[in-house]
C-alpha positions as CSV (number, residue, x, y, z in Angstrom):
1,X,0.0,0.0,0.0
2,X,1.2,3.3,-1.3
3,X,0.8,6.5,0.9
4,X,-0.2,9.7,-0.6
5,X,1.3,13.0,0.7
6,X,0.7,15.7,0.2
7,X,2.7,18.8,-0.8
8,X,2.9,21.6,1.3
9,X,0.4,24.3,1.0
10,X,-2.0,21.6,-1.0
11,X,-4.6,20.5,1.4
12,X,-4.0,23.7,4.1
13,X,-7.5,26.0,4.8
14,X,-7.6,29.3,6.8
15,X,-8.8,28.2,10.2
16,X,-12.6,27.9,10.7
17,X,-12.7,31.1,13.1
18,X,-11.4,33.4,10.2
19,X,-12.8,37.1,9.8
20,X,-12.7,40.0,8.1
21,X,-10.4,43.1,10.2
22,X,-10.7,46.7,9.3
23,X,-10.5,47.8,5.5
24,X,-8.0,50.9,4.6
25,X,-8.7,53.7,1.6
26,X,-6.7,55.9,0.2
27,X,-8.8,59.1,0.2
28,X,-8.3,62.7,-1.3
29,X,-11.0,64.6,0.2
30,X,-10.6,63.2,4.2
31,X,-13.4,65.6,6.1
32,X,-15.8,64.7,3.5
33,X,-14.9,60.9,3.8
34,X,-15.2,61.0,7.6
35,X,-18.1,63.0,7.2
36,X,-20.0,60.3,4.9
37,X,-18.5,57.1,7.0
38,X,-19.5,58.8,10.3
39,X,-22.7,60.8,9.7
40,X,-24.5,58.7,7.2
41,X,-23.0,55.4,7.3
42,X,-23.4,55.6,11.2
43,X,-19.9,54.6,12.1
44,X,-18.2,56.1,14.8
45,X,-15.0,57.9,14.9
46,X,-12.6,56.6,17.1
47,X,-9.5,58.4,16.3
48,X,-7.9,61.0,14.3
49,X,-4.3,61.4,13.9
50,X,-3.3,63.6,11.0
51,X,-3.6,62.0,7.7
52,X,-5.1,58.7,9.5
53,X,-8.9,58.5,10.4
54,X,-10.4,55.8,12.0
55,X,-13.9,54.4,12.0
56,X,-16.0,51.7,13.4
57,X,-18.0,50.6,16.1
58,X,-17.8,50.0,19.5
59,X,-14.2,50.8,19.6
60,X,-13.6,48.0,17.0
61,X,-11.9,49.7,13.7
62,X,-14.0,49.1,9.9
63,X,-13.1,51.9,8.1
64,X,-9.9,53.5,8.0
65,X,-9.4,56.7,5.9
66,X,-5.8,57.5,5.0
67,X,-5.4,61.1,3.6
68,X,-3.3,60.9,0.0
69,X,-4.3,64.0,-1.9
70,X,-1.4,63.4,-4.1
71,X,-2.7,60.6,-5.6
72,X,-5.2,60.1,-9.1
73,X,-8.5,58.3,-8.9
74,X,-8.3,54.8,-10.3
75,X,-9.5,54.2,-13.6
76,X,-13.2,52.4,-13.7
77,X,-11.7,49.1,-15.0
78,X,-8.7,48.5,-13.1
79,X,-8.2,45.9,-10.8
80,X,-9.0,47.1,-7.0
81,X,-12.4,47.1,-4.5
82,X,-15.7,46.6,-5.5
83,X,-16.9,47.4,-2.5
84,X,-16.9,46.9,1.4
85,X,-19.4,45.1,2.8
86,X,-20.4,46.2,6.7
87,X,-22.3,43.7,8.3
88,X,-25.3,44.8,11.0
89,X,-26.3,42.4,13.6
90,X,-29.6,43.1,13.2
91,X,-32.4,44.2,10.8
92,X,-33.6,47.6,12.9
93,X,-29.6,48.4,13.0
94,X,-29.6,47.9,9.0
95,X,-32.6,49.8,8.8
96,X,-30.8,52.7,10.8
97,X,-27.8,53.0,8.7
98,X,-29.6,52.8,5.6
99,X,-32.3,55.7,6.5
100,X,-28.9,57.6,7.8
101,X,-27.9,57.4,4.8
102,X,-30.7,58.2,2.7
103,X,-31.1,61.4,4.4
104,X,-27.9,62.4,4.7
105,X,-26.5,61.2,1.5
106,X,-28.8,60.5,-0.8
107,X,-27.7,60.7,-4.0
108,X,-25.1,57.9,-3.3
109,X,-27.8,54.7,-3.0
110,X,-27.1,52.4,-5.9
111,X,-29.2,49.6,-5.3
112,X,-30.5,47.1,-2.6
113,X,-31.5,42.6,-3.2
114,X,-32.8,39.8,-1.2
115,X,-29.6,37.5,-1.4
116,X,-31.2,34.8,0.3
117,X,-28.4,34.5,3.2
118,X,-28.1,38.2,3.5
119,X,-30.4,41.6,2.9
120,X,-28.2,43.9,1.2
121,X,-28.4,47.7,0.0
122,X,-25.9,48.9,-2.1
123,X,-23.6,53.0,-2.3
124,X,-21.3,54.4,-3.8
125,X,-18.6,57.0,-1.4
126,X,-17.7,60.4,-2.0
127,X,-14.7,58.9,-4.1
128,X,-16.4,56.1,-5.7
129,X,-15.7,53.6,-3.4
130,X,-18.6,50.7,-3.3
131,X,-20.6,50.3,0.2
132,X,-22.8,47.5,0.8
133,X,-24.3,47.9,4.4
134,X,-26.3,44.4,5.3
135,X,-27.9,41.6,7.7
136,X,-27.6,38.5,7.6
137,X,-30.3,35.5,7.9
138,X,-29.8,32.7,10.4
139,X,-27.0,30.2,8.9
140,X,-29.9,27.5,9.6
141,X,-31.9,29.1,7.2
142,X,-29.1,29.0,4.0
143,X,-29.4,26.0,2.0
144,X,-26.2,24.2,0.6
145,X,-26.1,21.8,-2.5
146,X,-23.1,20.4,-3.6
147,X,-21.0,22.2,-1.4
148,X,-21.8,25.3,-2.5
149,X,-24.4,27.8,-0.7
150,X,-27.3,28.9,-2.5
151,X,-27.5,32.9,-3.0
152,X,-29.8,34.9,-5.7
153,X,-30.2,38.8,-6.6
154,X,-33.9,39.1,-5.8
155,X,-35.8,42.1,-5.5
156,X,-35.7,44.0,-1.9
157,X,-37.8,47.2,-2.3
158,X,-36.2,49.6,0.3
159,X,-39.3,51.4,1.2
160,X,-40.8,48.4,2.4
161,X,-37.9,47.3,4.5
162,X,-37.8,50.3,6.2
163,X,-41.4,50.8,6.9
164,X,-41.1,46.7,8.7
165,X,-38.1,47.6,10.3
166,X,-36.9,51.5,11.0
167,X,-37.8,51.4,15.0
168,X,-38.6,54.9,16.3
169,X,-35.9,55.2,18.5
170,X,-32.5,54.7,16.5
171,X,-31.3,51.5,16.7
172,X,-27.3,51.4,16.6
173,X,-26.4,47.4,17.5
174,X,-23.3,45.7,16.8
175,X,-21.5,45.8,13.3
176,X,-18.0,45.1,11.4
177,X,-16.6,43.9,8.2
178,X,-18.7,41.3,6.9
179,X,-17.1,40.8,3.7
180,X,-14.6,42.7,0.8
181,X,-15.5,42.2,-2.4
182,X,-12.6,42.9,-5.3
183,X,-12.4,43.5,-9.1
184,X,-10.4,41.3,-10.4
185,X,-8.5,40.8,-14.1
186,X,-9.5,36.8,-14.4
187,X,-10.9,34.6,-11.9
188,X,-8.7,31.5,-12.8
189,X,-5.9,32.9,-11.1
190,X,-8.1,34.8,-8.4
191,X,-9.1,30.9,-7.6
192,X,-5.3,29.9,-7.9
193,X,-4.4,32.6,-5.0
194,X,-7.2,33.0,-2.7
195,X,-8.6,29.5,-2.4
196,X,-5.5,27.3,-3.2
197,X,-2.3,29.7,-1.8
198,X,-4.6,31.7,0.8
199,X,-6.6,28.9,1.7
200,X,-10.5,30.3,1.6
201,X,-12.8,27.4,0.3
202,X,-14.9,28.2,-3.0
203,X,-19.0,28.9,-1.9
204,X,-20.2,29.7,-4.6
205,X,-19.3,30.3,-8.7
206,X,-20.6,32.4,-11.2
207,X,-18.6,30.8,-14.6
208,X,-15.8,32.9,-14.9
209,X,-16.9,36.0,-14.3
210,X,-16.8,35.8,-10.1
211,X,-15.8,34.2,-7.6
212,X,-17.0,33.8,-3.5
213,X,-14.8,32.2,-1.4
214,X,-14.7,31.9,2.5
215,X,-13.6,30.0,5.8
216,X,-15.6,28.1,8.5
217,X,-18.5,27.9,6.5
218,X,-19.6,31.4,6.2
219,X,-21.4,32.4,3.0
220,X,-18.3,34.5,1.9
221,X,-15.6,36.3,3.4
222,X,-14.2,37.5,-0.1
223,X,-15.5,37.9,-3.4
224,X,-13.9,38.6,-7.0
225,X,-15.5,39.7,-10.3
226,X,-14.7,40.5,-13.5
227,X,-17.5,43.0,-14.4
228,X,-15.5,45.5,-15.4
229,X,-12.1,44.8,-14.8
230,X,-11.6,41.5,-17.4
231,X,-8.1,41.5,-18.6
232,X,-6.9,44.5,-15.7
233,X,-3.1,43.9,-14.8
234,X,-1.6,45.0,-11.4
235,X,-2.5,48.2,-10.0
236,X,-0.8,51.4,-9.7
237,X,-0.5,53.2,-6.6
238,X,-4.3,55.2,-6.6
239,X,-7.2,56.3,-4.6
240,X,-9.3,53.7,-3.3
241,X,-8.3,50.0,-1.2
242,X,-5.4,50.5,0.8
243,X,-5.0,47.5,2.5
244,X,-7.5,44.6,3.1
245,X,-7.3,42.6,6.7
246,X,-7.9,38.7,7.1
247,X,-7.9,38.2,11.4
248,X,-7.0,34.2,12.3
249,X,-7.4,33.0,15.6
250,X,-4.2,32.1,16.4
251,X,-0.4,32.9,15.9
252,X,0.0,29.5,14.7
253,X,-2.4,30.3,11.7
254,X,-0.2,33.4,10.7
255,X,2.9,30.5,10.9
256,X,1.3,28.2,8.7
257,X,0.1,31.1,6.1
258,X,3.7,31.9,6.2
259,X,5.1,28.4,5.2
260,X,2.5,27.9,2.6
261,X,3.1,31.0,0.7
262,X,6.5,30.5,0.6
263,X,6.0,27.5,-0.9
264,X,4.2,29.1,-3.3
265,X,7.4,31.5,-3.8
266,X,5.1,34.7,-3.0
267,X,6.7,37.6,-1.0
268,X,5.9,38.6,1.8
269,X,6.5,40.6,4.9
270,X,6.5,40.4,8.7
271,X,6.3,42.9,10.9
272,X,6.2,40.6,14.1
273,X,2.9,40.5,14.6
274,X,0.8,40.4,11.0
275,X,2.0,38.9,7.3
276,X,1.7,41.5,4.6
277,X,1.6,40.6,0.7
278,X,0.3,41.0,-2.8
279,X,-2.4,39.9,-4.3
280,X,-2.1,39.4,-8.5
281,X,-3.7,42.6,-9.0
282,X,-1.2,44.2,-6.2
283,X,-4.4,44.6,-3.8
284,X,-2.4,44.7,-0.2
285,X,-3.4,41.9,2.4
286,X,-2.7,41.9,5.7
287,X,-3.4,38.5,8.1
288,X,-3.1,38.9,12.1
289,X,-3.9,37.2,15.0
290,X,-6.9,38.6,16.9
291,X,-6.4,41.0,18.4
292,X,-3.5,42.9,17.2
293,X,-5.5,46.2,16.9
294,X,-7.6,46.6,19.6
């Protein structure tokens, strides 16, 4: 009897209590940014240094602005983020920020769907950035077939949702990063990187044109398309994603990424407490142990 091994970095996932940390942009117009993030997305600022803005929730960093005025807005099909995703724990919080937001912003809704796992409404930032502010259902309610959960763009009429569900009295709750959704150039290789080097797990396909990917049986921590970004190279340094965090439970996880990527011969850096490294497209990634930042 013959026994297989495997290679290094060929059978290795993220660990099951993997999540999504704080996501960085590279802003030119930072009061109006902290303005929008704060005042109509609901977030609260918990600290201001200079250039570096930082927003979230219960002390617990989403959204961090860093000021780079000498920088050009990317162009609309590069490679970069789609959009952020902020996840509310509850539908009366959802309904909150999305009322906030209609009020004080307007002009920047782009669209909202029934997802099946998740309600979602959709923005656009000052600067272009995507927003998608959501709530997801029960994990007992998603459905699963052939390993892959079931999700669908049905309509969600926002008027509706927030005559069931805007409360009175603001309801503020609990919130973070759900997901980070990226433009991509191709989705073989964003497979090849994210699911077989990075080690998400594939949740759902959509041919080649995206990509959902996640760890511990969550609907998706990550997400590529190509919907406007087919055939986009590496990026140049531009408004827009700064840095993308992964958070792993342990130090041990960090290890492991560490020896798997180098196997895969990609670069990367330690700082001694998080591993920093490219993406194809050149999108940063950062992966600590929680909790590094708070």
């Amino acid at each position: 009897m013959t026994e297989t091994i495997a290679r290094p970095g060929e059978t290795e996932r993220l660990a099951a209590g993997t999540s999504m940390g704080p996501v960085t942009l590279r802003v030119g117009a930072l009061d109006a940014m902290i303005a929008y993030y704060r005042d109509a997305v609901t977030l609260e600022l918990i600290a201001h240094d200079g250039p570096v803005a930082v927003l979230g929730r219960a002390a617990e960093p989403l959204i961090v602005l860093e000021h780079s005025p000498e920088l050009r807005s990317a162009g609309p099909r590069q490679a970069g983020l789609f959009h952020t995703a902020i996840l509310f724990d509850s539908q009366a919080a959802l309904a909150t920020a999305v009322d906030s937001v209609a009020r004080h912003a307007p002009g920047t809704f782009t669209g909202s769907a029934d997802h099946l796992v998740s309600q979602a409404f959709y923005f656009s930032d000052p600067e272009g950035n995507g927003v998608e502010l959501y709530w997801d259902r029960d994990r007992s309610q998603w459905s699963w077939v052939h390993g892959q959960v079931e999700m669908d763009t049905l309509y969600l009429d926002p008027r509706a949702f927030l005559a069931e569900h805007l409360e009175d009295s603001a309801v503020v709750g609990g919130a973070g990063i759900g997901h980070v959704h990226l433009s991509v150039g191709d989705i073989a290789t964003a497979k090849e990187f994210y699911t077989r080097q990075l080690g998400f797990e594939i949740t759902f396909e959509l041919g080649d044109s995206a990509l959902f990917v996640s760890a511990g049986g969550y609907h998706h921590h990550m997400a590529m398309n190509t919907w406007r970004s087919a055939g986009a190279g590496r990026r140049r340094l531009a408004l827009g994603l700064g840095r993308v965090e992964i958070e792993v439970p342990a130090a041990d996880d960090v290890g492991a990424l560490a020896e798997r990527l180098a196997h895969y011969g990609i670069e990367t850096r330690d700082d001694g407490h998080a591993l920093s490294f490219d993406d194809p497209w050149a999108n940063l990634i950062r992966v600590a142990a929680v909790p590094v930042h708070r």
